[in-house]
N, C-alpha and C positions, 0 to 999 in steps of 0.2 A: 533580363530582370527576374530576381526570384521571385517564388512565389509568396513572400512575406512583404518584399520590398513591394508587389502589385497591389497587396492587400492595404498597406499602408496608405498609398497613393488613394484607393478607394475612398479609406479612409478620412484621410484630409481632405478630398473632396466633399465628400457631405459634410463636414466638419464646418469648412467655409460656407457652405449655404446655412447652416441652422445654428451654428456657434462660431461667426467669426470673430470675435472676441476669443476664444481660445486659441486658433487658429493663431492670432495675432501675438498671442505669449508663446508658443513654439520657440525653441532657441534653432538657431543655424546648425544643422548637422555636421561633426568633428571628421577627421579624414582620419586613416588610417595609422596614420604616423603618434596624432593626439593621440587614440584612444589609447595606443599603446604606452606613452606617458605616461598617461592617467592610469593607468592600471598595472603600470609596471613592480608593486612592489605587493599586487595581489597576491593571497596564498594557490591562488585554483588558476587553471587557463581557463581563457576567456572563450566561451563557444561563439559560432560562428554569429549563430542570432542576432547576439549581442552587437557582437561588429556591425550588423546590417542596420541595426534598430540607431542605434546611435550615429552611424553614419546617414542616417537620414535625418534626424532633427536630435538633438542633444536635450530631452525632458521639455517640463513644462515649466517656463519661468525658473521661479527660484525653489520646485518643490514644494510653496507655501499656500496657493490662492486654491480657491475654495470649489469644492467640484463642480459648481458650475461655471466655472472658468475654467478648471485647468479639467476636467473628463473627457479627453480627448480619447479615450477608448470605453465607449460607454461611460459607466459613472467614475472611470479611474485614472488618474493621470499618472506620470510615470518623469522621478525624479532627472535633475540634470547628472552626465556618470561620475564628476567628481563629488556628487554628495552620495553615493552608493557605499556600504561598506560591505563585507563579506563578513556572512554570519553563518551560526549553524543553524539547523532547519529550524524551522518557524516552532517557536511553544517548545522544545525540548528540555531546556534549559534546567528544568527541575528534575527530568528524569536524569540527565547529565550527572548533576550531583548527587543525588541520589542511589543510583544505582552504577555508576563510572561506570556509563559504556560508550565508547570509542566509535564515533557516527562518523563514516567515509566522506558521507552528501557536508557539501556548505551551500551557503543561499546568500542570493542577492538582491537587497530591498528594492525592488526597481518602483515597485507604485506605492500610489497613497490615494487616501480617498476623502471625502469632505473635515473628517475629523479624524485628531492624530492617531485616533485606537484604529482603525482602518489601515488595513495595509497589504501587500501585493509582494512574492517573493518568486525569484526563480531559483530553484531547487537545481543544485550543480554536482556532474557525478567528479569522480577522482581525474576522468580521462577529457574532464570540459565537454562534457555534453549537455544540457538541460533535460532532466528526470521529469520535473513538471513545472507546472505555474498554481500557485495557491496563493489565494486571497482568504483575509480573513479579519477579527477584530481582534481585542487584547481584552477580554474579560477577565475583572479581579485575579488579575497578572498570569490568567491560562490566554491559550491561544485559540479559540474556536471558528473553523472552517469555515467559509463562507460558499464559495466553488475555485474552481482547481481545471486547469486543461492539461493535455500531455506536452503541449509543446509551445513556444511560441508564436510558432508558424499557424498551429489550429486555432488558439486565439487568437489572431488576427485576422486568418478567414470566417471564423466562426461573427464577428463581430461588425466585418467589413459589409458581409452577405446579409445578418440582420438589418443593418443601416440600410441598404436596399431593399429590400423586399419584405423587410417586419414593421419596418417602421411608417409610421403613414399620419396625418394630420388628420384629428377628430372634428366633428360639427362646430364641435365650438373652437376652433382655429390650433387647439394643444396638440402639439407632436406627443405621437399614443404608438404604442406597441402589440403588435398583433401576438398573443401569447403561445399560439398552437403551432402559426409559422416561425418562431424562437426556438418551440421546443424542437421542431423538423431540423433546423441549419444545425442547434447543438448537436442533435443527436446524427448527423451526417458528419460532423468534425471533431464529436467531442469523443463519443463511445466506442467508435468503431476499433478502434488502437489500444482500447485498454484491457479484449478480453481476450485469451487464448488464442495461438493460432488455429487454423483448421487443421495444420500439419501435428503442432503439440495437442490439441483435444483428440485426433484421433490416434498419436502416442499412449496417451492416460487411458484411452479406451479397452486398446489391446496389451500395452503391454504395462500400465500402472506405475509413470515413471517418478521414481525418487527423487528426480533430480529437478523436476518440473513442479511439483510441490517443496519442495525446500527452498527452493527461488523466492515464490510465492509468500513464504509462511516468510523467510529473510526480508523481501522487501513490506511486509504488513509492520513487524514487530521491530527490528533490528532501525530501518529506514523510516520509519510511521509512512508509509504509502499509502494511500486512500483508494490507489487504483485496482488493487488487490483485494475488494472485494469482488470485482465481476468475474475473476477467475473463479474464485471460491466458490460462487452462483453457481458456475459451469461445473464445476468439481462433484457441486453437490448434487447436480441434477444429472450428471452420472452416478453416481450411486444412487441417487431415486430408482434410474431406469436400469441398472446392472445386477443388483443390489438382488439374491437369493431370500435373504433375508427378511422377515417383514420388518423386526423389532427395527434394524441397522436401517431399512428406507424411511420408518417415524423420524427415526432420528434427524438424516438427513432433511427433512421436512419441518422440524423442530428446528434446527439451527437455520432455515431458508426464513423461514418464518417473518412477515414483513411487521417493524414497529409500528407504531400511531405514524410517528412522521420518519420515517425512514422510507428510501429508496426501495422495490421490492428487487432491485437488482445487487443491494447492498448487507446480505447474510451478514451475520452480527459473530467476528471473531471471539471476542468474548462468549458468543453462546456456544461456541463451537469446543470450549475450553470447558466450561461450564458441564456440558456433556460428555467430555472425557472423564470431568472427577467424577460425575455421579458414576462412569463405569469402575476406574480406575479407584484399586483397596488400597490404600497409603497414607503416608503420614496427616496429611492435609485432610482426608475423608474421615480420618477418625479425630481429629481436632476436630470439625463439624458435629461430629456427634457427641464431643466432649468427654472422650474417651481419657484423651491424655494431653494435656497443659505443651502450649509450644510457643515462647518466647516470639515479640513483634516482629522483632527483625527478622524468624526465621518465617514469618507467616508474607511477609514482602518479599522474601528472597523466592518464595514457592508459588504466588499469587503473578508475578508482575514483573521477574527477571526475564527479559526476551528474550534472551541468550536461550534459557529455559522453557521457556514456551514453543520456543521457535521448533524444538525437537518433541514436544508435545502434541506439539500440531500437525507436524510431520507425520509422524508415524499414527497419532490418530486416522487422520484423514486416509493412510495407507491400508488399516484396521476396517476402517471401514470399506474401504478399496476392493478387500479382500486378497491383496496382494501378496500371495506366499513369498517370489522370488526375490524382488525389491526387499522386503521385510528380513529373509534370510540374510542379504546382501548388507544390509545394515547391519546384524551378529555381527560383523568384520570391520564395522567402522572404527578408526583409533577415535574415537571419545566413549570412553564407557557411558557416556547416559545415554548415548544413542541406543548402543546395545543393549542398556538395561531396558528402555522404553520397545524395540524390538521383540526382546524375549516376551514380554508384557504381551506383548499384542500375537504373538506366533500363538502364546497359550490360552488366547482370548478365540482365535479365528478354530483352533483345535484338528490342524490339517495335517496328518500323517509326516507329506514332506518336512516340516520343520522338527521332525525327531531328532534328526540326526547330526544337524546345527546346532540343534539347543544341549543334544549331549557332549560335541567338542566343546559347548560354551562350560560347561560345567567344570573344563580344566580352566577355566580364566584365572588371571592374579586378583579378582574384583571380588571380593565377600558376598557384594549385594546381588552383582548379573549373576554369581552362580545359584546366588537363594533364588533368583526370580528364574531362570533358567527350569529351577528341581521344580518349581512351581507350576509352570508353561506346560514340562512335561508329565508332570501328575495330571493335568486339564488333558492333554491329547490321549493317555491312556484310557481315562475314563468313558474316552469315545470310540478308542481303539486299544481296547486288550493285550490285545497281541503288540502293542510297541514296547510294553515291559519286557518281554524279551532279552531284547536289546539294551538296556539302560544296567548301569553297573551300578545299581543302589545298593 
């Protein structure tokens, strides 16, 4: 027996002591043959989970009865699979048309909650795997968060373990929840998965991997992942403690920065963007100071295209890294924004090595990487003299 199918069984066990009324709306669980029916003309495969989950009991009733009937997993019940449809991630929708970009992830409505704005989705990668589980409501037609696990497997331990050992009957006869041993079982099943390896954090340590933040920054913007801030955290607080730098560890410390009600393990992408312009001289920072007039559309295309962030963020965080070789190694990326954002940052850090990268960049076919290139390396002369030498101005 897996460890979901165990968890489940817990499950419905206390389910039957303190809601058997729910218990009692359970539909019969489908064999393997149904589910495949049912789902046969899906766009996505079907992870394993799913098969497990449905092969044990097929939803709550008919999707419809009110969470205190159908909350068979805490306060949320979980649709029969022929009312399930495959959607794209939860709340996109408007970025979708908006900005046409092409989301790998589809989701599937599996829960619901006392009322219809409440709702529960599994996030499905291209290969049928399950990305996450996110709950959330429909606010004036946005999607706002609610909580989210990695898997469905940790949600169901996560919630099987509370029903034992959180939950307990108060003096006055009410089933109560102990809140400190909640936050223990989450944070033993919920956190543990979403932040860096010890293998990758001690990659970014020594050797500053590009490839380990581009991930990162892809599933934040590209994917809306949520779980991509406890990497950033970890990101950031190596550059805290790495960081030569004073000015570059405020920083670092400025974008850790915890809101009124934010997570302190939840660094704010946006401030991390935020602190790029105020370094970064270009189009956008001189619109701010109302330099020069720039059309809405292009103020959305520089503000909020992930596509474009995605490599902002990148090489930010590399900048701040202090990452010479990574950063060179991007000079040679085929997207010229890459490159352009590279040179940017080679003549920001002002390190000798990146001389002689940024003067092959200087033959590029690109108008702008060669102006930012002549730029990067007027920045490293004025630190190092003797690199003009070398430069065929």
């Amino acid at each position: 027996m897996s460890q979901l199918t165990q968890a489940l069984e817990v499950i419905l066990k206390w389910n039957s002591k303190h809601y058997p009324l729910t218990v009692t709306n359970l539909n019969p669980g489908l064999s393997y043959a149904e589910i495949k029916t049912i789902t046969k003309n899906w766009s996505i495969q079907i992870p394993t989970e799913i098969y497990e989950l449905y092969q044990w009991r097929n939803g709550v009733g008919d999707g419809s009865k009110s969470c205190e009937f159908a909350g068979i997993f805490d306060c949320w019940g979980f649709l029969p699979l022929q009312d399930i449809t495959v959607e794209k991630q939860p709340g996109i929708d408007e970025y979708e048309a908006r900005y046409k970009i092409n989301y790998p992830h589809n989701s599937l409505n599996l829960f619901f909650g006392f009322e219809w704005f409440y709702k529960g989705y599994a996030v499905i990668s291209e290969k049928g795997k399950i990305k996450w589980i996110e709950f959330g409501e429909v606010i004036d037609g946005g999607w706002e968060i609610i909580d989210h696990y990695n898997s469905l497997t940790s949600m169901m331990l996560t919630i099987a373990e509370c029903y034992e050992n959180a939950y307990y009957v108060d003096s006055l006869g009410y089933l109560s929840k102990d809140q400190e041993k909640t936050a223990k079982i989450r944070q033993k099943y919920y956190h543990n998965t979403y932040s860096l390896s010890e293998s990758n954090l001690s990659q970014l340590k020594q050797k500053k991997s590009f490839q380990i933040i581009e991930q990162i920054a892809t599933d934040r913007f590209k994917f809306l992942d949520h779980r991509t801030y406890q990497s950033l955290g970890q990101i950031l607080k190596v550059i805290e403690l790495q960081s030569k730098s004073e000015d570059t560890r405020k920083i670092a410390q400025r974008i850790g920065k915890t809101e009124n009600n934010q997570n302190p393990s939840y660094p704010s992408f946006s401030r991390l963007l935020d602190e790029y312009w105020l370094i970064r001289n270009n189009k956008l920072s001189m619109f701010k100071r109302n330099l020069i007039p720039i059309e809405n559309f292009e103020i959305i295309d520089i503000l909020e295209s992930p596509e474009e962030n995605i490599k902002r963020t990148v090489v930010f965080l590399l900048l701040m890294l202090e990452a010479i070789e990574p950063l060179i190694q991007v000079l040679k990326h085929n997207d010229t924004k890459f490159r352009i954002e590279a040179a940017w940052a080679l003549g920001e850090i002002k390190d000798h090595r990146a001389a002689k990268p940024l003067i092959q960049a200087l033959q590029d076919s690109d108008k702008e990487l060669r102006e930012t290139a002549r730029q990067a390396l007027l920045k490293i002369i004025s630190k190092y003299p003797e690199v003009e030498n070398i430069i065929p101005f």
